[in-house]
N, C-alpha and C positions, 0 to 999 in steps of 0.2 A: 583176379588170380584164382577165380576157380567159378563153380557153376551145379547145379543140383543134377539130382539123381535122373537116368533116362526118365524112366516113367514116373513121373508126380505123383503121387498119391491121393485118395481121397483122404481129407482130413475129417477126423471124427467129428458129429457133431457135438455141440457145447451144450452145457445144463441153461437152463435157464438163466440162474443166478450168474451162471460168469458170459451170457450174452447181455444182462444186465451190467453187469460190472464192465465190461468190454466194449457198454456200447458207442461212446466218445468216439473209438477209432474205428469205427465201420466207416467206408467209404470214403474219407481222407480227400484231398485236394480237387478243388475244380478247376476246368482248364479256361477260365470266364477270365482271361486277362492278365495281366500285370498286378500285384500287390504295389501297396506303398511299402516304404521302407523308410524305420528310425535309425539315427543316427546318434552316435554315442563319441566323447573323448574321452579316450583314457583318463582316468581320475589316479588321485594320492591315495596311496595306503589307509584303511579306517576300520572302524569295526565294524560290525554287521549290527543292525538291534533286527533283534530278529522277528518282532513283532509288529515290524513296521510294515510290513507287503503282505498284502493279502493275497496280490497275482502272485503264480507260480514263481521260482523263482533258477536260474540254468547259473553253468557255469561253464568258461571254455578262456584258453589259453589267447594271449595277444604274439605274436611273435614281435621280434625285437627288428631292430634295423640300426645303422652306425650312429644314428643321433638318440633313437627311443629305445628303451631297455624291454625286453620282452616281459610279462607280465601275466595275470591268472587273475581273472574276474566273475564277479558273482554278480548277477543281475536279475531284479523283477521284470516279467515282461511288460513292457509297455514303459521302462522307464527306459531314459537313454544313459542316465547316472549310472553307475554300478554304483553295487549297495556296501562292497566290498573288496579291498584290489589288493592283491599281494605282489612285490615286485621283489626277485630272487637278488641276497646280498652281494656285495661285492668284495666283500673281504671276509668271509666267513673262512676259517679255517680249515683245508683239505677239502673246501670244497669250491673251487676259482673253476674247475668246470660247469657251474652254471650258470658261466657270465661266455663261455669261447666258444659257444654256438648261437642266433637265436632264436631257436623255435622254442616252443611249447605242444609236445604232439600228443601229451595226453593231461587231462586235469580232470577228478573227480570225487563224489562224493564218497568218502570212507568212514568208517566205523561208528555207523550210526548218523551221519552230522557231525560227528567232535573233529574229525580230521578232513583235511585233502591229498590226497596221493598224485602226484604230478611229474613228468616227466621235463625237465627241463634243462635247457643247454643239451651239454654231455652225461646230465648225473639224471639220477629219481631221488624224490624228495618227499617227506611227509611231514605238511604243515600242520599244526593246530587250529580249528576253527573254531569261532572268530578270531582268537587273540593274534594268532600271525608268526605264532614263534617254529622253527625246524626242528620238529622232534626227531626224523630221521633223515640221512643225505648217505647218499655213494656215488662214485664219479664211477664208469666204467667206459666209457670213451667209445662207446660202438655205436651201433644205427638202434635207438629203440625207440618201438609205437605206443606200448601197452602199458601199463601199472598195473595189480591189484595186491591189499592187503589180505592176508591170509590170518587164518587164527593161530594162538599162541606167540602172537609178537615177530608173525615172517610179512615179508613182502615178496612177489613175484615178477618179474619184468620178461617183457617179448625181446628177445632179442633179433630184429632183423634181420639177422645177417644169411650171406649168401652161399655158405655149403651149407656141409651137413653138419657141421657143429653148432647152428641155428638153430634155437631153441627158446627155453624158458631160464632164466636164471633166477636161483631163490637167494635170499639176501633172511640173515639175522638181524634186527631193529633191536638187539640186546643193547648194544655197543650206540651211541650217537652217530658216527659216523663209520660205515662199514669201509673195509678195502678192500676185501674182496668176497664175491659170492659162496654161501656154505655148497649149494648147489647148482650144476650145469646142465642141464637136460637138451640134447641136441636132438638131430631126427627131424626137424622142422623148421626148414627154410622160410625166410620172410616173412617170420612170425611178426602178424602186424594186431591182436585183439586177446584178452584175458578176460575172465570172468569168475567167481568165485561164486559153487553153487553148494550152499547151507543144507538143500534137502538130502543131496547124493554126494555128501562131502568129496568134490571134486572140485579143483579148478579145468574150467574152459577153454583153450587155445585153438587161435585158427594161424593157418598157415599154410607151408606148401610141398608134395613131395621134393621138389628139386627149384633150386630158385628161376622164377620164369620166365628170364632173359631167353630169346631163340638164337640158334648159332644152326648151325647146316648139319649136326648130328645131334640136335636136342631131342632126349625120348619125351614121349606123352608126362605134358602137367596137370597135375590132380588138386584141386585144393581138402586139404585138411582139417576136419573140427576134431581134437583132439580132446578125449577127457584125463586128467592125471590122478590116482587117488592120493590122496593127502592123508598123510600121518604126522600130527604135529611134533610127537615126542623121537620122529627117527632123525639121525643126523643127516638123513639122504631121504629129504622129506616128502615128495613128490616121485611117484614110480607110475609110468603109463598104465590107463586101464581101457580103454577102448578107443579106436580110431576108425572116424565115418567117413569113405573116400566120397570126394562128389565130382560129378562124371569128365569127363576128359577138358581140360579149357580150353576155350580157344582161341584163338589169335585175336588183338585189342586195337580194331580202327585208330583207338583213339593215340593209342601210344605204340606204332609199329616198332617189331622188334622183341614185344613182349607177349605174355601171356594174362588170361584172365587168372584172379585169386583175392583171395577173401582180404579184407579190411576191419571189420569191426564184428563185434558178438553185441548181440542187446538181450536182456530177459522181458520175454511177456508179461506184463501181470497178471498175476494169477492162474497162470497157465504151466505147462511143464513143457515150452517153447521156448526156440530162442531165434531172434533174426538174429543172417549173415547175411553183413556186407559185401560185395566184392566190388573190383573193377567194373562191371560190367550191369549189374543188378541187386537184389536182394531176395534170402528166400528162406523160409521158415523150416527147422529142425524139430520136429516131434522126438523128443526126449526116448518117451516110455516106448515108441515104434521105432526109434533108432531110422527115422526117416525126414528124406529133404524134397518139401513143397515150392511153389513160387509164391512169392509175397504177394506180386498184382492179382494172384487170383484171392488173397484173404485181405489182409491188414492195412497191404496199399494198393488196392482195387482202386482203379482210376487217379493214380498219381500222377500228376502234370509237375516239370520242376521247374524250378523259377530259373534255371538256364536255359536259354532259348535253344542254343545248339544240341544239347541232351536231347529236347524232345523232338528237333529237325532229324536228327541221326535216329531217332525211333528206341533212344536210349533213358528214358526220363529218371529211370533209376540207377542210372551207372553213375560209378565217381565217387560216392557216400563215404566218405570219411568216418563216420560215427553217425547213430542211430540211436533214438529212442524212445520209450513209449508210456506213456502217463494214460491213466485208467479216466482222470478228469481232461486232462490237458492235452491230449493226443500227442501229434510226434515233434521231436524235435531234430533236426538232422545238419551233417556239413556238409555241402557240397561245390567243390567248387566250381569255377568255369573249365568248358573243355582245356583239356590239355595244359592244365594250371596242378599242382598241387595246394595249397593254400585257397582256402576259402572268404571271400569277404563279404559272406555273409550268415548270418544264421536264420536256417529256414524254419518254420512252422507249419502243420496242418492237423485242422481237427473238425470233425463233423460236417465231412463231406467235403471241404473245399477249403484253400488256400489262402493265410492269415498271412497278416504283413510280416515279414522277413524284418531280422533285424540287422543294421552295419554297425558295428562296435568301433569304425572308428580303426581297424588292424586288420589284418590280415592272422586265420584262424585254421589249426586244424582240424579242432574237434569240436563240438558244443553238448553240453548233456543235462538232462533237468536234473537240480540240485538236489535231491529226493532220496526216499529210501521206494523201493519198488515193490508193490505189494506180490510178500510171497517170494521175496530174495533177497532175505535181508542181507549188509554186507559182514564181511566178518569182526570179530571185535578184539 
């Protein structure tokens, strides 16, 4: 759903110190073959001891199906146990929407490591980590991709949906269980990615001018990185403050009918960058130049992806679900098979070439190292 600036830009060069710090993810996957791939069953509910893994350690949603309940797992790499597994109640009060859908489309690391923010069923959720308990729940019954917690006790959610009244919705976490949103922020079709940035108190949104189904009078689709600034003490707490168009989409082999546009936001470490995903590619935002690069020529320089049809279609970084990038541990990303939403695998790559992929055992939409990001903290 969307696509970078005509002309790329040259990217500044780096100091030492943060080609130092950056250097794990110089050159990323090699196209030397097939990886192996672990396998994993879903495990029971347990605690974490958090001192047990030394490997990294991700986290990404199970979707459910009519016999397995959908589910949210933390895992060290290389083990096929999760270390961790929380499965959404079934009788929890005012909130039975997070049993009557089952995906999981987003799960991630919040407020330092003490919480999870997760998108589940129909509602968003904010578990306590490790112990497991729902500090916060709202059912709002629409299409959403995103989570992220904001400061002074808000949350924010992407609202997918298909006008113009698709946007950002902010939610009070005063209350246990919210019923309806304190704020609506529309303007943003098929908002599918959030980010919460510390240095320039904004939240991140990507999404889209117009939703990017094509019909025989569809005007030109733009995908949108949106920043909001954030005022915690206002009752209308999020007010637009800059919007970076990125160049015209264009039509998606993969899914006739549609348009390219953006999927997920990731923070660089230590950088004042961000990858966006979209349908079709991914590609690097310079903050402080208010400018859009292509990823294969920095971060994922020579990415081959462990779907074979991606890299036949001359696509290897189309599809991406979620992205992300660890300073030790390079990337971690979703992507599924062509023409699939649901991924059943989670991919890896780091120091040039292509780690074994892991199968959880489910089908997934997102996957993200379990981590705080150097240089983006989350909010508290």
């Amino acid at each position: 759903m969307s696509s970078g600036d005509e002309a790329a830009p040259v990217r500044k060069p780096l100091s030492r110190i943060c080609r130092l710090f950056l250097a794990p993810l110089a050159g990323f996957l090699s196209l030397s073959g097939t990886a192996p791939l672990a396998h994993a069953v879903p495990g029971p509910s347990r605690p974490l001891v958090r001192d047990a893994a030394a490997a990294p350690l991700f986290i990404t949603g199970l979707r459910g199906t009519r016999n397995i309940k959908q589910q949210i797992n933390v895992y060290s790499r290389g083990n096929v146990t999760p270390l961790w597994s929380w499965v959404p109640p079934g009788d929890e009060p005012g909130l039975s929407c997070l049993r009557e859908s089952y995906g999981v489309t987003e799960a991630k690391w919040a407020a330092n490591g003490t919480r999870i923010a997760a998108i589940v069923g129909n509602g968003v959720v904010v578990v306590s980590y490790p112990e497991g308990d729902i500090l916060f729940g709202a059912c709002n019954n629409t299409n959403m991709h995103s989570v992220e917690m904001l400061p002074g006790n808000r949350i924010a959610v992407a609202d997918t949906g298909s006008s113009a009244a698709g946007g950002v919705w902010v939610y009070s976490m005063d209350r246990r269980i919210a019923t309806e949103p304190i704020q609506r922020v529309g303007g943003l079709p098929s908002s599918h990615g959030l980010l919460w940035d510390e240095t320039a108190k904004v939240l991140w949104a990507v999404g889209t001018n117009r939703w990017p189904q094509q019909g025989s009078d569809t005007p030109d689709v733009h995908g949108l990185l949106v920043a909001y600034r954030y005022d915690p003490a206002a009752a209308q707490p999020l007010s637009q403050q800059a919007v970076h168009t990125m160049r015209k989409s264009p039509a998606l082999p993969e899914w006739p009918g549609w348009y390219d546009g953006p999927h997920d936001i990731a923070p660089v470490p230590g950088q004042r960058e961000l990858l966006v995903t979209t349908d079709l590619t991914v590609f690097v935002f310079d903050i402080d130049r208010g400018a859009f690069a292509g990823a294969s020529d920095t971060y994922l320089k020579g990415f081959g992806s462990h779907v074979r049809e991606r890299d036949d279609a001359g696509q290897p970084l189309s599809g991406m679900k979620s992205i992300g990038l660890s300073p030790t541990d390079g990337i971690i990303y979703a992507q599924p098979s062509w023409k699939a939403d649901f991924a059943n695998t989670v991919g890896f790559a780091t120091e040039g070439r292509r780690r074994p992929g892991f199968m959880p055992g489910g089908s997934l939409y997102k996957a993200r190292w379990f981590r705080e990001t150097p240089g983006w903290p989350t909010a508290r």
